[in-house]
N, C-alpha and C positions, 0 to 999 in steps of 0.2 A: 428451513434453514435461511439465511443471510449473510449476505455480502454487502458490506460498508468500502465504496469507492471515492477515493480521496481525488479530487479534480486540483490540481497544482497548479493550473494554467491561470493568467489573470481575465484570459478570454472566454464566457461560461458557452459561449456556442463556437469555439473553435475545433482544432483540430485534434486537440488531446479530448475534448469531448467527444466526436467523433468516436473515435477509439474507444473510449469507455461504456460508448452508445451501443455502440458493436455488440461489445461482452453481457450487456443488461440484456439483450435482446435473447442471447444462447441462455440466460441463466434465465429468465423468464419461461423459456421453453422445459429447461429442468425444474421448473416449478421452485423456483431457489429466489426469496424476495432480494433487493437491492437498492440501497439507499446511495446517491451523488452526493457525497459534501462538495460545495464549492469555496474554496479558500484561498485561490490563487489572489486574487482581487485585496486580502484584509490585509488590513496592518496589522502583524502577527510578531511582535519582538521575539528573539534569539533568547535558548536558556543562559542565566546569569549563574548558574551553582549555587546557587543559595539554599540550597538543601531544605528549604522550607516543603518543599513536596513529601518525603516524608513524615513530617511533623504533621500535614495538612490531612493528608490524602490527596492530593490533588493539587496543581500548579499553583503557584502565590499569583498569577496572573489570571486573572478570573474571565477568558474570553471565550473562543470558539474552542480551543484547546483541551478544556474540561468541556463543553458541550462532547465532543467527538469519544472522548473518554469512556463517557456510558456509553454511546452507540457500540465502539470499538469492545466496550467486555462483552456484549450481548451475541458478536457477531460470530460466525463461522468464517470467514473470509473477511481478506483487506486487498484490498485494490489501490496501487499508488499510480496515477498517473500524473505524467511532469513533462512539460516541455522542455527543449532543452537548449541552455542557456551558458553561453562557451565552456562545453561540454561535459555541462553538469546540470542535476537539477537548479528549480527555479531557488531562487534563496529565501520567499517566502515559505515555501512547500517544506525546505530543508530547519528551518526553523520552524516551522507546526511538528515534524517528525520528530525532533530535536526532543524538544519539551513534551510530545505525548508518548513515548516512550518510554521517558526516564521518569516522568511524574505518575507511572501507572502501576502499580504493585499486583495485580492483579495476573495470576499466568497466564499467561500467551502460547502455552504450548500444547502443538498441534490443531493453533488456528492457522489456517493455509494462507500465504499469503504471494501475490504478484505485481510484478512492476511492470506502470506500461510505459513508453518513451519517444516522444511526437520532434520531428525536428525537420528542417528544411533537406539536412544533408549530411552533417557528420555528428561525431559527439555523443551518438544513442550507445554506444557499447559502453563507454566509461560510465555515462547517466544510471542505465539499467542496472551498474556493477553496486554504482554509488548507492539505490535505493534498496537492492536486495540485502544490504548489510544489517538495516534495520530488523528482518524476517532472522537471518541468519544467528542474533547474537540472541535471542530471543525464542528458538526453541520453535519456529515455526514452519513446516513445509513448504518450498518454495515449488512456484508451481510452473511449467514450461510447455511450452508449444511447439511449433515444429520450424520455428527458427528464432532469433532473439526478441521479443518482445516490443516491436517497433514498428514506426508507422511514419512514413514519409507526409510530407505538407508543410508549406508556407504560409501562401495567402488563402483568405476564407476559403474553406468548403474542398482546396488540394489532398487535405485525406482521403476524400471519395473515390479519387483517381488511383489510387494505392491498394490494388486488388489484391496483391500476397498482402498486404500489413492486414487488410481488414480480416481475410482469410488465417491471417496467423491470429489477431483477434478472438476470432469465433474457436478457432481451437483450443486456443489458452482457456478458454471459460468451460469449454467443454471435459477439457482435463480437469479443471480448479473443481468445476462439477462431481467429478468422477472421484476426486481426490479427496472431497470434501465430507463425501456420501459416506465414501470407505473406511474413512479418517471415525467416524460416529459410528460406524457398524463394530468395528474395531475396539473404540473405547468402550461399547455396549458389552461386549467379547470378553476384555483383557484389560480395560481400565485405563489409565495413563501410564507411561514410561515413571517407572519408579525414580524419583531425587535422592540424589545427594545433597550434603546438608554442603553450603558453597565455600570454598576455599579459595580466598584470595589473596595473590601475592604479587609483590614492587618488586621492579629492578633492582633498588637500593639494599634490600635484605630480604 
């Protein structure tokens, strides 16, 4: 199995890496492999609607966006971590999410998916709310630990000081684990959740 973790942060050994470090460590022990995108840092343009992603398969923007794409069909798990940035995610991170969600045809359900949310002090409720919407519209279990998914720090290396974050951490992985395993025993079992063919309707009529 595999877990693909998205690093939001533009710092690749900051605090939301911390975090993320955390989680690699518990799935390592589940024998569960785990790939770190780091994408905080790129120049990542915002989707424009051009609807050219259908026509393509794949975004009209040819960058890290379709790299992440095959990783993301491959994986069992998605990992989003994001710093937070008045009290939301980074707007790099929310523009990679943007565009690799909507440009992917491919089902996404019942790959598990969690959000993790690094921040000096306020802002990680609304952040964590902001990122699980992606998981939610999308058919994907969300995965929880035994308080919200957060992790205190500023300056370098103040994550380490944050013993319930890293501890909610290590649990979150250890469920996503659990949930992950079950999730593939299940579809081995009983297959997927049967579709419906999609129906979609405007305010307007």
């Amino acid at each position: 199995m595999k877990v693909l973790m998205i690093n939001g942060s533009p710092h690749p050994a900051g605090n939301t890496s911390i975090a993320l470090n955390e989680m690699a460590k518990i799935f390592s022990d589940e024998s569960i492999e785990t790939e770190i995108l780091q994408i905080g840092s790129q120049a990542i343009r915002g989707c424009i609607a051009c609807g050219r992603c259908h026509e393509l398969g794949r975004c009209v923007f040819d960058d890290s966006v379709n790299e992440a794409a095959l990783k993301f069909a491959e994986c069992d798990g998605l990992v989003i971590g994001s710093p937070v940035y008045y009290a939301s995610a980074n707007a790099t991170l929310i523009a990679f999410l943007d565009r690799l969600f909507y440009s992917t045809s491919f089902d996404k359900t019942m790959k598990t998916g969690a959000s993790v949310v690094v921040a000096r002090r306020g802002g990680l409720s609304s952040t964590f709310d902001e990122l699980n919407k992606y998981f939610t519209i999308s058919g994907m279990p969300v995965a929880s630990s035994q308080y919200w998914n957060s992790v205190h720090g500023r300056s370098a290396n103040e994550a380490l000081q944050d013993g319930e974050g890293l501890q909610t951490m290590r649990t979150l992985a250890r469920n996503m684990a659990f949930l992950m395993k079950s999730i593939e025993l299940g579809k081995a079992a009983y297959g997927l959740p049967v579709k419906e063919a999609a129906v979609h309707t405007h305010f307007i009529r």
